[in-house]
Legacy VTK file of the C-alpha trace (Angstrom):
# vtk DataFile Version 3.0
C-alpha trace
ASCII
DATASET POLYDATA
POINTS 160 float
25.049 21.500 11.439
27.095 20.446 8.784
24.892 20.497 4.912
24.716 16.356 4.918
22.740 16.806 8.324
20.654 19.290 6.809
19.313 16.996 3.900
16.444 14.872 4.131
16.887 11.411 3.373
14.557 9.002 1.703
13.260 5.649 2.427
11.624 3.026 0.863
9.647 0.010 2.847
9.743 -3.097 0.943
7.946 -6.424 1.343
8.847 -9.860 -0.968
6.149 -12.351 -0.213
5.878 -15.052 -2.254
2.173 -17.084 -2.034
0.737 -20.304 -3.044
-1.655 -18.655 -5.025
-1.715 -17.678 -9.083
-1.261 -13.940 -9.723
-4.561 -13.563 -11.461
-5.892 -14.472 -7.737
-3.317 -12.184 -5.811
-4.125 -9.414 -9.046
-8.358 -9.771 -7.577
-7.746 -9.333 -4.066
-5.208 -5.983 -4.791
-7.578 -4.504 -6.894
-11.449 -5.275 -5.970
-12.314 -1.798 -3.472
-14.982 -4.818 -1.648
-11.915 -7.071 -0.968
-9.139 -4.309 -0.582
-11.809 -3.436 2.488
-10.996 -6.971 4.107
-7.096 -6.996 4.139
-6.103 -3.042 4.529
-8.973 -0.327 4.675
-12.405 0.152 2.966
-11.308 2.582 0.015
-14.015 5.094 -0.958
-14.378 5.767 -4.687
-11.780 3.342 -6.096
-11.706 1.380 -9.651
-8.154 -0.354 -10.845
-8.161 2.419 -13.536
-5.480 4.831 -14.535
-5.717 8.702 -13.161
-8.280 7.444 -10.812
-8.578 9.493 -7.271
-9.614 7.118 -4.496
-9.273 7.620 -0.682
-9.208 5.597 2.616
-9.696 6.653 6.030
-7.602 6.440 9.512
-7.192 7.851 12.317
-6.978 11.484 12.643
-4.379 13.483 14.127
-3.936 17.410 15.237
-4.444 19.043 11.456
-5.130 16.062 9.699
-8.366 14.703 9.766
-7.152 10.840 8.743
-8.029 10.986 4.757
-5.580 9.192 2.867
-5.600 10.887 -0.601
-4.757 7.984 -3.248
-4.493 8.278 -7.068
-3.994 5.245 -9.160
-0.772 5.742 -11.317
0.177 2.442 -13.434
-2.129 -0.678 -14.020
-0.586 -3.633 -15.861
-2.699 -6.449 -14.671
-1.650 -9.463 -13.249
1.840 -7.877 -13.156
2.006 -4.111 -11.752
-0.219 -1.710 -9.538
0.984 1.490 -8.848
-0.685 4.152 -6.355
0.297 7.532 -5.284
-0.186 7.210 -1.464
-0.308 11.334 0.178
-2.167 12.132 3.945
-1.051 14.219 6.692
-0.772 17.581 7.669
2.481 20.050 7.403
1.375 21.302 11.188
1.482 17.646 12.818
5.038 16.397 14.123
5.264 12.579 13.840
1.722 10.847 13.272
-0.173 12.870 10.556
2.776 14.452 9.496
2.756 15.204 5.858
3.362 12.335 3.462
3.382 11.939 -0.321
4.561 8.553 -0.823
3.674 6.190 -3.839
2.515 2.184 -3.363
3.781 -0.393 -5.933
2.557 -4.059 -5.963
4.875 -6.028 -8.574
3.673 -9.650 -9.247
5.361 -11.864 -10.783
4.372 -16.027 -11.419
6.599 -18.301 -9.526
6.792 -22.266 -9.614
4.749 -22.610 -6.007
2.579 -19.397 -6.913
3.156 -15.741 -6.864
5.967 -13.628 -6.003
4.655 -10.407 -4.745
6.781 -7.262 -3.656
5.124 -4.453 -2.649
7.169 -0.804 -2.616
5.834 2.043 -0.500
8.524 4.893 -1.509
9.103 8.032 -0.693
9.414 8.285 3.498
11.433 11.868 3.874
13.509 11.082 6.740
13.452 12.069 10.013
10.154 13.928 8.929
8.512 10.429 8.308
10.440 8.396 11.048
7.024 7.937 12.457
4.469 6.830 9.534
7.975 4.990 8.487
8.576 2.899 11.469
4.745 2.099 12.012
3.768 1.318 8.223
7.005 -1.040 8.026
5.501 -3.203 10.176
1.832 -2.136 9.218
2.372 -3.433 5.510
3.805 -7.186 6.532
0.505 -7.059 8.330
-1.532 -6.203 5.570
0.553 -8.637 3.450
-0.267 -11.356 5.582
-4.243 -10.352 5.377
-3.931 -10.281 1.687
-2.845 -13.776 1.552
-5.558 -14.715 3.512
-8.119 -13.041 1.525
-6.571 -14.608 -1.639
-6.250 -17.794 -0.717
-10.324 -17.586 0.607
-10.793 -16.623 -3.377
-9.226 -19.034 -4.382
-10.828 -22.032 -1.977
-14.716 -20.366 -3.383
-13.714 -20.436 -6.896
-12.832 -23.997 -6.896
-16.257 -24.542 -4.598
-17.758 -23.112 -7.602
LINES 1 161
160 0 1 2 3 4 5 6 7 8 9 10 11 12 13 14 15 16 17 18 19 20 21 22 23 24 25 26 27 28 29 30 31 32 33 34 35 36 37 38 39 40 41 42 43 44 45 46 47 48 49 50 51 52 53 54 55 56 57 58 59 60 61 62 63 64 65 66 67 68 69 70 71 72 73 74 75 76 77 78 79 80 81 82 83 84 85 86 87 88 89 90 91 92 93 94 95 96 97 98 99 100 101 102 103 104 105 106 107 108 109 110 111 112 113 114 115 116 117 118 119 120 121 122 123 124 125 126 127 128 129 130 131 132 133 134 135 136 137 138 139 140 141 142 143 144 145 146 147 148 149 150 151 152 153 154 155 156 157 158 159
């Protein structure tokens, strides 16, 4: 094996959305636990705060019993979210294999809305092929739900 097959590489999955919605609508929906349940996973003990530990919970696999360990990193609302993202298990080989990633949500206000990217960083390749491959097309998913979510916040507040 030559030394450039031995190193791990890195990836990053990256999604540019851009919605008809304002960012202070898109900002709610990425960082209310009650509505982060309805577009990606119920989080248990999570506040939009800086240095605070928060988890979710998914399938488990082998060694890892499915907690997805989550520490909020960077909080600039309306503009930047930041998470530290870290599950697995260093026994499991592909699902559940162990993953210390970090979530970014970047919003910025466009003329029809928001512009939202969202980063997940950090995939050591080919240890993460698998959590790679499946959350690549797990987060335009999730995308997708959060624009629904938002844009049902934003068809109650003007209800209201």
């Amino acid at each position: 094996m030559t030394d450039a097959a031995l190193k791990s590489d890195t990836q990053d999955i990256v999604v540019d959305e851009v919605f008809p919605h304002a960012p202070e609508t898109i900002w709610a929906a990425l960082t209310s636990g009650e509505l982060m349940a309805r577009w990606i996973m119920a989080p248990t003990g999570f506040e939009a705060v800086e240095g605070k530990q928060f988890t979710f919970q998914t399938t488990a696999a082998g060694a890892w019993d499915g907690v997805i360990r989550c520490q909020v990193l960077e909080v600039i609302p309306y503009e930047r979210f930041v998470y530290a993202w870290k599950g697995g298990h260093e026994g499991n080989v592909g699902y559940g294999s162990r993953l210390d990633t970090v979530v970014t949500f970047i919003l910025s206000r466009v003329e029809s809305g928001t512009r939202l990217r969202l980063i997940h960083s950090g995939f050591v390749l080919p240890k993460n092929d698998t959590a790679f491959r499946s959350m690549s097309e797990g987060w335009k998913k999730v995308v997708r739900n959060l624009d629904a979510v938002a844009a049902e916040q934003a068809t109650s507040k003007l209800r209201h």
